[in-house]
N, C-alpha and C positions, 0 to 999 in steps of 0.2 A: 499615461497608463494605457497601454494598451485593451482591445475590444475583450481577448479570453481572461485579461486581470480583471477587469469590471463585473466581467459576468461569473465570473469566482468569487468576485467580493460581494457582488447583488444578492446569488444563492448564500452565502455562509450568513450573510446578514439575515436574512428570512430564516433560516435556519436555526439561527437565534431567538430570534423576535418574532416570527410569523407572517409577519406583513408592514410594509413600509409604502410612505407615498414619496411622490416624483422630489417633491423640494427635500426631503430627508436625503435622500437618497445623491442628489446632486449637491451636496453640502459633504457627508461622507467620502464619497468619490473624488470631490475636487473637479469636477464635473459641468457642461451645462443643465438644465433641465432638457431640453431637444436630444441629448443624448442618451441622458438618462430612457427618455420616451422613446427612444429607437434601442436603446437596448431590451429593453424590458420587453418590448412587443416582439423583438427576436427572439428570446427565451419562452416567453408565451408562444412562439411557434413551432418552438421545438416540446412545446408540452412542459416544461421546467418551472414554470410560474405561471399563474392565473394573475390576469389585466383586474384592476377595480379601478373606478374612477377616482384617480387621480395617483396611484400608485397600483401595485401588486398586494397579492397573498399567497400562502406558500402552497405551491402545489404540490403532489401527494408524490410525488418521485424528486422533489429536491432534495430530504432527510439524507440518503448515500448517494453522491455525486459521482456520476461517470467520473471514470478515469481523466476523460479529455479536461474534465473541469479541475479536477484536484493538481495536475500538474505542474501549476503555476504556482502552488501554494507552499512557502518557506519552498522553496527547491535549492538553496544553499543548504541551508541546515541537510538535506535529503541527500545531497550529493555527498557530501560530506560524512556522512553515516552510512552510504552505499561504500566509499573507498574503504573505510573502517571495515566495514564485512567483509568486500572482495579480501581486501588484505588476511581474511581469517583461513583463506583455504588454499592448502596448500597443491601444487602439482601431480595430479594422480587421484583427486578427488572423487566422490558422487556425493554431490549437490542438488538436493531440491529446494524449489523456488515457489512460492503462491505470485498470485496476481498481485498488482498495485503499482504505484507510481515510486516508494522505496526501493521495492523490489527490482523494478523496472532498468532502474540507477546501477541497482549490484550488478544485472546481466547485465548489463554494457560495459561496466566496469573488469567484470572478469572477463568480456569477450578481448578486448583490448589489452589484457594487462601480457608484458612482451616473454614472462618468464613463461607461459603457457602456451606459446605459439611454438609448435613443434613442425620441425622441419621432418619427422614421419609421416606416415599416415599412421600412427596411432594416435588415439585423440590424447590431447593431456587434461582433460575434463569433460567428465559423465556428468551433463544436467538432466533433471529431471524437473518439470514443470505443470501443472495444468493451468499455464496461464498464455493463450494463444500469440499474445503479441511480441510475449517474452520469446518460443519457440520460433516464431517469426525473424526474430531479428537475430537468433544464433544459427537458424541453419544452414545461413551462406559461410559461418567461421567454420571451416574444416577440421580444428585442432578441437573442437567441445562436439562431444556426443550429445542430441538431444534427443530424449527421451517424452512424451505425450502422452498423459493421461487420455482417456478417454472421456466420456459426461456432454453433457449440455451446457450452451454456453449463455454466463450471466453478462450481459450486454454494459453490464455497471463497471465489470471489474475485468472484460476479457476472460474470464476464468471459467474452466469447466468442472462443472459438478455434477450431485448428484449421486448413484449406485454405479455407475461406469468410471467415472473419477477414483472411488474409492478402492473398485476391486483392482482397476489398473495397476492400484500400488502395494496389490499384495505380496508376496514374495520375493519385495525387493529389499534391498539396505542399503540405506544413504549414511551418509560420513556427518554429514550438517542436514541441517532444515534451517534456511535463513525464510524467517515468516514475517510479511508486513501485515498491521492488524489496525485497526479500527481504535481499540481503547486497551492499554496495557495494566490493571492494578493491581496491587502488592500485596493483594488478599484471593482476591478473584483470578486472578490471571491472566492471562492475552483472549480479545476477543473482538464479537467481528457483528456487523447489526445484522448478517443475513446466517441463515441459518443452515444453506447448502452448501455455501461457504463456507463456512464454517466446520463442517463436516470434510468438507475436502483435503481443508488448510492440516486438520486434526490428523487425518491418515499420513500424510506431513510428517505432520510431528513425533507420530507412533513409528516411522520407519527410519528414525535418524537415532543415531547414536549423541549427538549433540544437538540443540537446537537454540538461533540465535534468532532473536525478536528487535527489527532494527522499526523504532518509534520516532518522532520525532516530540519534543518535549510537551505538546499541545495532549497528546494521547494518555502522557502520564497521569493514574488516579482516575482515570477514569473506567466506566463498565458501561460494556454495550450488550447486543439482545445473546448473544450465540458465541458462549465457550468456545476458542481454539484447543488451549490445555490449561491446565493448572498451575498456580506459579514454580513449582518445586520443578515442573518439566523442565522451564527455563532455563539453560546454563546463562546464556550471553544477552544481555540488555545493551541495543546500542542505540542513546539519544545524542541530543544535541546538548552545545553547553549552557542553555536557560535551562536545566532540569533543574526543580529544587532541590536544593542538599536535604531538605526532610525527606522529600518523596525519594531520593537516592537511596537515602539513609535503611528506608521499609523495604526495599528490593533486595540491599544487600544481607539486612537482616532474615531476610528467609530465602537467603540462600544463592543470590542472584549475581550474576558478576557481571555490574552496571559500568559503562565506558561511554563518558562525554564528550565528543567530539566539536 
């Protein structure tokens, strides 16, 4: 196992449980205990967990994990669910995109995909994003317009929020809103634990004529701090294929067009 798996699995583990010691923790892992104590004290450095003698406790920024840490996490399932969306939009689109490691997947996926590489200089795809690393990595593809919210940026997620986030996307109209979210459920809706975020993700959602919610099946039934939308906003649910058939079954009954990859 690699050094960023451990340390994804050490925070998800606290994140559960609170606090774990060294021999726990090198028994989980598959681990020595010397590794375990050299990992833990690099995360204690980065501020991600606090040291106790003989283990950790969780510290007050593990709850939403930097992007850098969630990347390792199911990234099958995520790729897999990223092609599913690219595959959703057609040539001549505008696409807007939030932050995350999902999301992440889709822009790569559409920077790449061959039917959108236009040998004009028209672009064959208008993105729209306030998630820096996403804009990042399309503005050297010539064929996709990227578009940049303005806001403040949330160090967790790359993403800019805020009142400059939101006004940026006033007067626009996107085709899709592909949104990766925190917790997806079939009552409550798509949602997100920060709450500027959340707000950012929401103007998203309010400037799309369709909006697809790409989850992976861990996020189903669940509820976090800060509404994106409402489930009826929903058109397109795309998990992986451990969804439960019950919790499918709730999505589609209000309304939701759930797709298992």
């Amino acid at each position: 196992m690699a050094a960023h798996e451990r340390w994804t699995r050490l925070l998800e583990i606290l994140g559960e449980e609170g606090r774990i010691d060294v021999a726990q923790a090198a028994e989980r892992l598959g681990v020595s205990a010397a590794t375990v104590r050299r990992d833990m004290n690099e995360l204690a450095g980065q501020q991600m967990l606090t040291r106790t003698r003989g283990g950790a406790v969780l510290s007050a920024v593990a709850y939403d994990l930097p992007l850098r840490y969630k990347t390792a996490r199911r990234a099958d399932e995520k790729h897999r669910i990223a092609r599913a969306a690219a595959a959703l939009v057609a040539p001549g689109s505008v696409v807007g995109l939030n932050g995350g490691t999902t999301t992440s997947e889709v822009a790569r996926e559409l920077a790449t995909r061959t039917d959108l590489m236009s040998e004009t200089s028209t672009p064959a795809l208008t993105l729209v994003t306030n998630a820096i690393n996403i804009a990042n990595e399309l503005a050297v593809r010539p064929h996709v317009k990227t578009v940049v919210t303005g806001g403040v940026t949330r160090p967790n997620s790359y993403e800019l929020t805020g009142p400059l986030a939101t006004e940026g996307l006033r007067g626009l109209a996107l085709d899709r809103a592909v949104l990766g979210v925190d917790a997806v459920h079939p009552e409550f809706g798509a949602a997100t634990h920060d709450e500027g975020e959340a707000g950012a993700n929401r103007a998203l959602a309010e400037r799309a004529e369709t909006v697809v919610v790409v989850a992976d099946s861990t996020k189903l039934g669940r509820r976090a701090f800060a509404q994106v939308c409402p489930v009826h906003v929903i058109s397109v649910l795309i998990t992986d294929s451990e969804a439960p058939d019950e919790m499918v079954e709730r999505f589609i009954a209000a309304g939701v067009d759930v797709r298992r990859v």
